[in-house]
N, C-alpha and C positions, 0 to 999 in steps of 0.2 A: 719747393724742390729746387726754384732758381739759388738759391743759395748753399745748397751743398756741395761739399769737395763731393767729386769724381773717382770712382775708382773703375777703372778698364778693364773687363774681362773678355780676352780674346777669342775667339770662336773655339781653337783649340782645347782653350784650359776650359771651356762652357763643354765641348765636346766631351772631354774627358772625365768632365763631377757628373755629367747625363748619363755616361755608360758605368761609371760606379756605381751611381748612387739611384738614379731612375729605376735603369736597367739591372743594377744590379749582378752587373759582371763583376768577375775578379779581374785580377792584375793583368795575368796573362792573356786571358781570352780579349780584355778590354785593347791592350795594345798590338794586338793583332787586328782587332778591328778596324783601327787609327792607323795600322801598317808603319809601327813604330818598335823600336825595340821596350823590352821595359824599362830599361832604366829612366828613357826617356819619356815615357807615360807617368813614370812617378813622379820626373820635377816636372811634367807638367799640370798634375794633377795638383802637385804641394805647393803650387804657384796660384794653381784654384783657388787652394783651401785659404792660401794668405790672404789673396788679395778678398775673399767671401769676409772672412773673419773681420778685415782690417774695417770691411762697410759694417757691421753690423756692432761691431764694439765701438767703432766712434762714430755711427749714425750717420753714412756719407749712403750718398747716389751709386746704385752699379750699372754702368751703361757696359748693353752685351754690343759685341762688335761681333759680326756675322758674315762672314763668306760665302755668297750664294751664288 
């Protein structure tokens, strides 16, 4: 694991793929939850998706960064 690239997923965009995809909320009700407009739920979610995909198709580390 010491040797894989990094890729950072911020608490927000982890927030955001939890209430789609856990949760299973839509768009609207999901950035209402986050007290976000949608526009802003969606590039934060499609910033999710990127940075998910970019770890699993080139086989790098996802370190979740967590705001507690």
């Amino acid at each position: 694991m010491r040797d894989l690239e990094v890729v950072t997923l911020e608490s927000e965009e982890l927030e955001a793929y939890r209430l789609r995809h856990v949760q299973g909320m839509e768009q609207i009700e999901a950035a209402k939850s986050m007290q976000t407009s949608q526009s802003t739920y969606q590039r934060i979610l499609y910033r999710a998706y990127e940075k998910i995909a970019d770890a699993l198709v080139h086989g790098k580390a996802i370190k979740l960064i967590r705001d507690i």
